[in-house]
N, C-alpha and C positions, 0 to 999 in steps of 0.2 A: 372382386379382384383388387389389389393391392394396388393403389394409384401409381402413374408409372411417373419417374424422376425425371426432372429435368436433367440435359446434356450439359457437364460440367462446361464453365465460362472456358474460353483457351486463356492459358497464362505466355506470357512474356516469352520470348525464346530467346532473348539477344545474351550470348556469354556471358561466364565470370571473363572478368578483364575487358569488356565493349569498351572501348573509349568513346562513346556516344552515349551512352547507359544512364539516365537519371536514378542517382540511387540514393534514399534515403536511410538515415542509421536514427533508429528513436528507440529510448529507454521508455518502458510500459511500469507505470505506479498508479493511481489512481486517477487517470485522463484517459480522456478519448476524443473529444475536437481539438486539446492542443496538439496530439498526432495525429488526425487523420484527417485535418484541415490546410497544414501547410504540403502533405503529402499531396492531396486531390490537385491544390492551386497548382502546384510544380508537374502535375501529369507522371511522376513518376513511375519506371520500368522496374525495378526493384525497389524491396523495402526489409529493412532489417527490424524484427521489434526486440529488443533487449529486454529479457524476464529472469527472475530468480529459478536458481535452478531446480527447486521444489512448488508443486502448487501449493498458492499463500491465498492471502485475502484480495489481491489485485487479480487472480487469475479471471474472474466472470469479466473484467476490464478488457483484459485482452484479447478475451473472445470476441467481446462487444466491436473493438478495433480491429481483428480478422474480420471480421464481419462485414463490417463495411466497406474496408477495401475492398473485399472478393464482390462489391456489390459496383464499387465504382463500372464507367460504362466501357476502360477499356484495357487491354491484356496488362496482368500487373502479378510479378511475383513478389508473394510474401513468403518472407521468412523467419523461423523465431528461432533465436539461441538463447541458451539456458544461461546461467554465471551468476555469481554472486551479488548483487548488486553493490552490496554494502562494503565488501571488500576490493581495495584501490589495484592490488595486483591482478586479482582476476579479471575487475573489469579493462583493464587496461589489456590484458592479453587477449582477450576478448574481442576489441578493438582492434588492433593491431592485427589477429589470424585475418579480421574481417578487410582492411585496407589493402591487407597483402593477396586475399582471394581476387579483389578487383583492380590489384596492380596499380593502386594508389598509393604506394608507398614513397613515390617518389616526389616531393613538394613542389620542384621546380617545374615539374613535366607542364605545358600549358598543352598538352594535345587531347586531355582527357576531361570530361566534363567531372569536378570534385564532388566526391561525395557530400552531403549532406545533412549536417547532424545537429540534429534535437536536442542542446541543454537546457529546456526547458521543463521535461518531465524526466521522467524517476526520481534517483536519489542525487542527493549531494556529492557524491562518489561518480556517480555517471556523469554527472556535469560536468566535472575538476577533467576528467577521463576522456569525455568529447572534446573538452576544450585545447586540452593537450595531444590528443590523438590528429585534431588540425591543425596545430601547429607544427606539428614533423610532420605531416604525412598530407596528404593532399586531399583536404575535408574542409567544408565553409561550415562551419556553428551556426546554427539560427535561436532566437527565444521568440516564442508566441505569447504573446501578452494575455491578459484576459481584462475586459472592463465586466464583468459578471465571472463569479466563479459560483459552483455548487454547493462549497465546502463549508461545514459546519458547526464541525467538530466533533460529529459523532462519526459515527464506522460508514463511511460511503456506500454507494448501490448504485450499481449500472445506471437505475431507473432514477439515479437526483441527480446525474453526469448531463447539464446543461450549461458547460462554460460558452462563451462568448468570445469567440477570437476576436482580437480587435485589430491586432497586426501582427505581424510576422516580421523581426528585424533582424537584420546579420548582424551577428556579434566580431565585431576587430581583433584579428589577434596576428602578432607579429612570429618570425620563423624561427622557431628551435632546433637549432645544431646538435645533431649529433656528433660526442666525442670519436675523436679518430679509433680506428678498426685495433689497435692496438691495445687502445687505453679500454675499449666492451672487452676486449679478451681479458683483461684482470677482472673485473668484476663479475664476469659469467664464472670464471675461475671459480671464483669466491664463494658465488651461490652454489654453484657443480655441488661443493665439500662443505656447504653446510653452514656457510656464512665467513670462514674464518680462518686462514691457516697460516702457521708459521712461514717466516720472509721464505727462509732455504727449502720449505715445502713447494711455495706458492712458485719458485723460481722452476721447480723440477714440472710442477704443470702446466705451466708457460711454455717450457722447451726450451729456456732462457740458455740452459747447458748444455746445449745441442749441438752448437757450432763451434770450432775450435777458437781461438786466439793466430792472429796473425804470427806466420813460422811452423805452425798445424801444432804448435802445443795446447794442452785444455788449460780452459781460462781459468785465470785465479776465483777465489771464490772473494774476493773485493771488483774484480774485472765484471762478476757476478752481480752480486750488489749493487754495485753501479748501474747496470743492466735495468733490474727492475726498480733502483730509484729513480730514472728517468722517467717512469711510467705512475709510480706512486707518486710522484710530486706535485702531477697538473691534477691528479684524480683528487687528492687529499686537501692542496692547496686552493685550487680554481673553482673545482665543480663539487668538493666534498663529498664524493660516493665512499671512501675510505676513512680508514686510520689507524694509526701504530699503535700499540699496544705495547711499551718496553719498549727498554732500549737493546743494543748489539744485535749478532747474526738468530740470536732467539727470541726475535721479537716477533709478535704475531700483527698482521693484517686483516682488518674484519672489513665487514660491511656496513655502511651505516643506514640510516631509514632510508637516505635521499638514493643512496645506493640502491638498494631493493627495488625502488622504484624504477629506478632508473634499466635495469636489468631486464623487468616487466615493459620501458620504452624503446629499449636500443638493444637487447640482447636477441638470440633467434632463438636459443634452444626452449627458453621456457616460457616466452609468447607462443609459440606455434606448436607447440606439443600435444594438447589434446583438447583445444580452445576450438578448432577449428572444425571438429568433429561433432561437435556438440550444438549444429544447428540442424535445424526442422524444414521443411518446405511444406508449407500448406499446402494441398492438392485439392 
């Protein structure tokens, strides 16, 4: 007879969104005590591990780190999402589905226990990404130190994964403002059509032309202009998500890197579009 299995461990029950919820967010690269050491210490109820979205060379890693979690002594969901690592707008969308599933989007809130996030393992994209996803959003950064690492320079193995946590330190990071609800709508604009559209475009997908002029006549098209140069001005000037291209009413508006970026921190349609679909639950 076929030896009979053990009754799987019970996992976590408490919601998306608990404001009580220990919940850790860790990028999976070639570690497995620097994430699954400050997770145990912290008792955490959920755990997100951040993986590239094809299996690669770190995937026996992450098993090794599923693994031990489901072995800790008490109920703990794990979860994996897939995403790019190496690319800044995935990961950041990535990010961002994940704060907003546990209704930490809000920085100010003090009734929520903040999520928890590992820039100490994966890539340099996830670090920059956790760093930034705790500063608008309501996430404490930690780095696990090592006074011992494995690392050697040749192609890692589960079996040489003997770092040495030495501490566990919060990383400082002060509050990032998101631009007013007005100013994401130009730039979401922007990305909508592909990075780039002419001013008298960019005005007609605003809705800038929408509402008449005082006397219910339609506004001039300088009444126009004016319109969406109040909104190009902090974007291009302050925060540089934009920029003109030419001069007069055929001048084109793009996007710049910081912009893109910024689209992937503060926008909704292309953070949460199909970033948030793309996680796993261990059973």
């Amino acid at each position: 007879m076929p030896p009979r299995r053990k009754p799987a461990r019970p996992v976590a029950s408490l919601p998306l969104g608990d404001s009580s919820a220990r919940i850790h967010l860790a990028p999976v690269g070639f570690e497995v005590e620097r994430i699954t050491q400050p997770i145990e210490a912290d008792r955490a109820d959920r755990v997100y591990l951040v993986t590239r979205a094809e299996r690669d060379a770190a995937g026996p890693f992450l098993d090794e780190v599923v693994r031990r979690l489901r072995a800790l002594p008490w109920p703990i969901e794990v979860h994996v999402v897939r995403t790019d690592l190496w690319n800044v707008f995935d990961a950041l969308a990535a990010y961002r589905a994940l704060f907003e599933s546990e209704r930490r989007l809000d920085r100010a809130r003090t009734d929520v226990v903040p999520i928890r996030v590992n820039v100490s393992t994966g890539t340099k994209i996830t670090a920059i990404a956790g760093t930034l996803a705790s500063m608008l959003w309501r996430g404490e950064p930690y780095y696990a130190h090592v006074s011992r690492a494995w690392y050697s320079g040749r192609t890692p193995s589960v079996a040489s994964v003997r770092d040495i946590v030495d501490r566990v330190e919060p990383v400082n990071v002060y509050e990032l403002r998101s631009p007013a609800p007005d100013l994401v709508a130009v730039i979401e604009a922007l990305d909508r059509r592909g990075g780039a559209l002419r001013k008298r475009e960019l005005i007609r997908e605003l809705g800038l032309d929408g509402s008449p002029a005082a006397g219910g006549n339609p506004p001039s098209p300088q009444a126009l202009h004016g319109r969406l140069r109040r909104r190009l001005d902090p974007l291009e000037e302050r925060w540089g998500f934009v920029r003109s291209e030419g001069p007069g009413p055929r001048a084109r508006v793009a996007l710049t890197e910081q912009g893109r970026i910024a689209v992937a921190l503060f926008g909704h349609r292309r953070s949460l579009d199909s970033k948030a679909s793309n996680v796993t639950r261990i059973k």
